[in-house]
N, C-alpha and C positions, 0 to 999 in steps of 0.2 A: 504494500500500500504506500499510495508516496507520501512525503511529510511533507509538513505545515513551516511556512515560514513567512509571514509577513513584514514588512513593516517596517521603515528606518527609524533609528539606525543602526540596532543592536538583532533584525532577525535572523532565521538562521535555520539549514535545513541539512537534508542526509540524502546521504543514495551510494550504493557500493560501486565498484568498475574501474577499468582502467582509464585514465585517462590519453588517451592517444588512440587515434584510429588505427585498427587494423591494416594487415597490408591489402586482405582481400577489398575491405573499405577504402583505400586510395585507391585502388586500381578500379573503382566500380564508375559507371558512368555518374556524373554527377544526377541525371534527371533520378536515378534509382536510390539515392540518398538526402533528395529534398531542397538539392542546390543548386537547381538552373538558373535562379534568378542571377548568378556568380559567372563572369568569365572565368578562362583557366589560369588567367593572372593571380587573379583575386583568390583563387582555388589554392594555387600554390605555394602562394605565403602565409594564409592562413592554415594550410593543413597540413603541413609541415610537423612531422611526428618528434621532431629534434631527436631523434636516434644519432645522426653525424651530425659530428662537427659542422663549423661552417666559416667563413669567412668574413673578414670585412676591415675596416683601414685603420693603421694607430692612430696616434696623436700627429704624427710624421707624417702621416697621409700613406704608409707603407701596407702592403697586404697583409693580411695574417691571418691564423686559422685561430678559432674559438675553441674556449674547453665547450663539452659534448653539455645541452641543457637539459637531458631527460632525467625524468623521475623514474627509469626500467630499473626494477632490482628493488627499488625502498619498496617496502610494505604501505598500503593506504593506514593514517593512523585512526580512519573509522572503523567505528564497534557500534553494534546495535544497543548497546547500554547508554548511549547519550542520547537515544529515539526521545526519551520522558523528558529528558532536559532543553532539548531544541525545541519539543513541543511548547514547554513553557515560554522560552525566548519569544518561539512565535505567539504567544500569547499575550506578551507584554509582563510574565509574570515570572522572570528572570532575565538578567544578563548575557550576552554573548562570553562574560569575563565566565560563567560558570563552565565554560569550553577550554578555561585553563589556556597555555600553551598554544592551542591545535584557533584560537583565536587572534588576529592581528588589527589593531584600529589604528588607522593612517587617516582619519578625518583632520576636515580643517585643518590642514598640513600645507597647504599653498605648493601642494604637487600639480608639477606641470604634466611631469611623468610619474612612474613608481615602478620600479624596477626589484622585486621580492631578492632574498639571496635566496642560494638552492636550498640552504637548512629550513629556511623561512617554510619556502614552496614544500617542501616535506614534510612538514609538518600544519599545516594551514590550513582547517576547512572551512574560516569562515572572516571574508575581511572589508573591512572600511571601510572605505576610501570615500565618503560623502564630502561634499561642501570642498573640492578643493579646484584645481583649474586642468583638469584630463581630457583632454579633446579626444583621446581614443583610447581602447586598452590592452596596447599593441607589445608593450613592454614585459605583462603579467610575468611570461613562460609557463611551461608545463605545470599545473597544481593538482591538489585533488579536492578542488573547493565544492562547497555544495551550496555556499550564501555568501551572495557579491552588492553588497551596498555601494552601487556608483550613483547616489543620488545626487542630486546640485552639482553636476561638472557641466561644461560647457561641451557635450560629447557631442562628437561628429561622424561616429562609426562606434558598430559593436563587434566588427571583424573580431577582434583579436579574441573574444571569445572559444572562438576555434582550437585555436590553439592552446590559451589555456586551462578550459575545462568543459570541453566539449561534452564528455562522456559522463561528466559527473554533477553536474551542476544542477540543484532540485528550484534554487529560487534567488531570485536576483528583486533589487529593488535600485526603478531609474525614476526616484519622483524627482519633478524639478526637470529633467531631460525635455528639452524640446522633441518632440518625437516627428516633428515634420521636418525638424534639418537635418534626420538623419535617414537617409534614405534605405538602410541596412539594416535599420531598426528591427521591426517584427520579420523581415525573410531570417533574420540571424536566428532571434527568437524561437520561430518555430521549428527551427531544425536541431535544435539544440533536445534531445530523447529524453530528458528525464523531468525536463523540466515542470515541472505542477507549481510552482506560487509566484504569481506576481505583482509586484507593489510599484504601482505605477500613477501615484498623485501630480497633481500640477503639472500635467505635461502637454497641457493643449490637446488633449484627443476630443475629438469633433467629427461631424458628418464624415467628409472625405477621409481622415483615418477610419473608422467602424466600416466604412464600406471598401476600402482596402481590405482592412483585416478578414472582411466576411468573402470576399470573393478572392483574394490574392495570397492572403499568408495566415487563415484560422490556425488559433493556437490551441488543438483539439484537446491538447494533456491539458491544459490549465484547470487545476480545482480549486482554487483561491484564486482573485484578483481584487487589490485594492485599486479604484480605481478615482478615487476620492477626488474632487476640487477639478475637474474637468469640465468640457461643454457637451458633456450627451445630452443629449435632450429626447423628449417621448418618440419622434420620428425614426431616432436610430437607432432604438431595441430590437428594432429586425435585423438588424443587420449585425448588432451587439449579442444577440443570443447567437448567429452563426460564427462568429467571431471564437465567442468564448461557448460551444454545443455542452460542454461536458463540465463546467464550473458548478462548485457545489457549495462556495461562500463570494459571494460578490457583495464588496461595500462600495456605494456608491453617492458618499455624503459628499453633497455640495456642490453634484449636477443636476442643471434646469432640471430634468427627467425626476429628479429626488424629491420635486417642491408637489407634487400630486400625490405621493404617499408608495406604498412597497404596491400597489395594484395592480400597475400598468406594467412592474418587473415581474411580479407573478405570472402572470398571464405569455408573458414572456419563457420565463424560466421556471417552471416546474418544480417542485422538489427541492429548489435551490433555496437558501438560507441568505434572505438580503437585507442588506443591514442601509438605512439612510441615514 
């Protein structure tokens, strides 16, 4: 069952696997892996297993090869005994600090970048980085994150996703992300397998995004979505229930759509648990 993670800026989630694609997964067409929207540029730096080395220029401007940045060989350091305590996280009724260690908070840091060390990324499944200045998160490397708070950056892509925790990632929160200047937004999103929570307040979602999402990039695993302080309004719960088919807590405080009561979201979503 997937877990629960809402919420900046402390939420936080699980899920086992490796993180790095397979080789039969490189080698597959992209359409059979959910990635056509991707040239095979974009394909290639992003899904980059860092198994080898690699290259690139000193301070000299001279070539040179890099130590190898994979996590092959370390143990994931999830265990199914922190399922209870994430739960809480995402409930607001403990800490990411109850995560010990395997937590890292880099908020309000006035990072342009952030670049993990490998101990970091070996240990890490759940980190920070709200409120700082990351146009992309292209630095991470290989983790075995399962909750990525990049809320408030000025983000312009979620490429790097890929390659940092493609395989393992259950919940991510981008409140504050413009979700219309980034054009990579929800294709990233939905291709990303495990994914189930997403906390996604003040990010300008309105007509033309719900109706993307419902026809171009449904995000079918999602079973939570905070979608709080946006412009839905009653006209795009059609397109908001294809969007999100399989969501099983939707809060939706502080969209037009909110100001008529939970009725017109019932009607919509079935079963679902919606909070205004």
């Amino acid at each position: 069952m997937p877990d629960t993670a809402p919420s900046s800026p402390t939420g936080n989630v699980i899920f086992g696997g490796d993180q790095t694609l397979s080789e039969a997964e490189r080698n597959m067409p992209t359409k059979q892996i959910g990635i056509d929207a991707f040239d095979g540029e974009f394909l290639e730096s992003n899904f980059d297993d860092g198994n080898d080395p690699f290259e690139g220029e000193n301070e000299d401007g001279e070539m040179q090869e890099y130590e190898d940045d994979s996590l092959e060989g370390i143990p994931d350091p999830w265990s199914h005994d922190k399922l209870p305590v994430v739960h809480q996280i995402a409930m607001g009724e403990a800490t990411a600090n109850s995560l010990g260690d395997s937590y890292i908070s880099q908020a309000n840091e006035d990072h342009m970048c952030w670049s993990p060390s490998k101990a970091q990324r070996s240990i890490m499944l759940a980190v920070d980085l709200s409120q700082n200045s990351l146009e992309d998160l292209d630095t991470l490397g290989p983790t075995f994150l399962r909750f990525l708070n990049a809320s408030y950056n000025p983000l312009s892509s979620l490429g790097g996703l890929f390659h940092s925790c493609r395989n393992t990632l259950v919940a991510i929160d981008i409140s504050g992300v413009k979700v219309n200047q980034i054009e990579d937004c929800w294709p990233v999103l939905e291709t990303l397998p495990k994914l189930s929570h997403l906390v996604a307040k003040d990010c300008d979602i309105d007509s033309r995004q719900c109706q993307k999402l419902s026809t171009d990039n449904p995000l079918v695993n999602i079973l939570f979505a905070d979608l709080s302080g946006n412009k839905i309004a009653n006209k795009n719960l059609e397109d908001l229930s294809l969007a999100f088919e399989n969501v099983e807590h939707l809060v939706v405080t502080g969209n037009p759509a909110a100001e008529k009561g939970v009725g017109p979201f019932q009607s919509h979503f079935p079963g679902c648990k919606i909070v205004i």
